[in-house]
N, C-alpha and C positions, 0 to 999 in steps of 0.2 A: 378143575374150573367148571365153573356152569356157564353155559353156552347163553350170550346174550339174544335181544329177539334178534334176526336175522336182517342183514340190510346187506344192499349189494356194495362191491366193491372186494379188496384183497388185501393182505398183508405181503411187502413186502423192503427187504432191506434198502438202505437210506443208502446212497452212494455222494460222492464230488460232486457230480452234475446238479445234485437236489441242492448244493452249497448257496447260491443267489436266493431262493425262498427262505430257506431254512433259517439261515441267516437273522431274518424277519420274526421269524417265527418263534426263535428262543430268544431272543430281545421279549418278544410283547411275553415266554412266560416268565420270565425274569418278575417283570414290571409288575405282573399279574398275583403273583405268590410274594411281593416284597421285596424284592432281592436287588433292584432300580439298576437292572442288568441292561447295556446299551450292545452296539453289534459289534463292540471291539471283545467282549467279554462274552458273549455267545460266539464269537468263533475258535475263543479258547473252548468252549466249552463241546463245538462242533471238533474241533482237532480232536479232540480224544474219544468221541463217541463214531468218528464213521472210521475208524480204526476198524470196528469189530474186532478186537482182542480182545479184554475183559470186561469191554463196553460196547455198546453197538448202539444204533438207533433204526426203527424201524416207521413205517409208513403204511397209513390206511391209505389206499388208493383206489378213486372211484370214477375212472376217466381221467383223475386228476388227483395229486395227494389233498387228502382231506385231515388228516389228522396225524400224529405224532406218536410214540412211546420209546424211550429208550432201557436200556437194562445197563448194571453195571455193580458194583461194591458186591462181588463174588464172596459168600463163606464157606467153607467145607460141604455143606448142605442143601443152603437155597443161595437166592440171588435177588436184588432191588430194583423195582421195574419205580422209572423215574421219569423227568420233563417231557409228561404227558400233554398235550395241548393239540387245540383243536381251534382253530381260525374263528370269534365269531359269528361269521356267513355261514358256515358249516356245522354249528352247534345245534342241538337237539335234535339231531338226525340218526342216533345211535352210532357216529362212528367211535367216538373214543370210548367208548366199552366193546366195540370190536375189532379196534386196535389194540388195548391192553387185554382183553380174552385171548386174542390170538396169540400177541406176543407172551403173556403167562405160557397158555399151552406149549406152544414151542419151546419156551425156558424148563419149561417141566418136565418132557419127550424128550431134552437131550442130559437128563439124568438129576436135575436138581430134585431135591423132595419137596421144595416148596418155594413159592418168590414173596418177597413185601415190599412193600412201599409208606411213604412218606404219604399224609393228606392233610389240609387246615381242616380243625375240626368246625370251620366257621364258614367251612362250605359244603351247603348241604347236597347240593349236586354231583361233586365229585364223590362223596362217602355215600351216597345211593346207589352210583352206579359201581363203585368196586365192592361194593355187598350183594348185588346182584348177581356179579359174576363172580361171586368165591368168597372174597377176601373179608376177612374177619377183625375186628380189632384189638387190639393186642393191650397198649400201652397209650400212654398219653406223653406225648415231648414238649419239652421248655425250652423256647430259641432265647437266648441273649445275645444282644450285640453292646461292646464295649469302644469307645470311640475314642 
């Protein structure tokens, strides 16, 4: 990983108690990426992430959480750093590139060779900042929904 510029604040793990924000938080990125996710379907999506078994979520924290990354869909090798979000009040402040830098690193230090993730290629803010800190592009993906 390449070390984004520095801002203050910490990475650390998402707990129960962060549940009443959070909550909020993966609704709007539901809404945000397409997905017209409400808070019944972000607290599915919260049950399995503050697990920390093969999913976890973690937390930029700067006085206050700032920003979001989760990890999850483990392969032999690497791992999917995913519902990235950042409130936003708190946007272009560099936290959500020192919350997925961190959370990469860490994914990386506890033995994976490598992490990826998912981004719209139609947002040019998110794919600046994960090429900043490392991340490469690989492939191009075709979402279909059938109704």
């Amino acid at each position: 990983m390449t070390p984004p510029r520095p801002v203050s604040g910490h990475l650390r793990p998402a707990s129960e108690a962060d549940r009443p924000f959070l909550r909020g938080w993966a609704a709007s990125f539901g809404r945000e990426v397409g997905e017209g996710s409400d808070e019944a379907r972000a607290d599915e999506v919260l049950d399995r992430v503050l697990r920390h078994g093969p999913q976890g979520l973690f937390l930029w924290e700067d006085g206050q959480p700032v920003s979001m990354a989760a990890y999850g869909g483990p392969t032999p090798n690497g791992i999917r750093v995913n519902l990235v979000y950042t409130p936003p009040e708190f946007r272009r402040r560099g936290y959500a590139s020192a919350c997925v830098a961190a959370l990469s690193q860490r994914l990386l230090d506890s033995g994976r060779r490598f992490c990826f993730l998912y981004t719209d290629l139609g947002n040019p803010i998110s794919n600046h900042i994960y090429q900043e800190i490392g991340y490469r592009p690989v492939c191009d993906v075709d979402a279909y929904r059938f109704g």
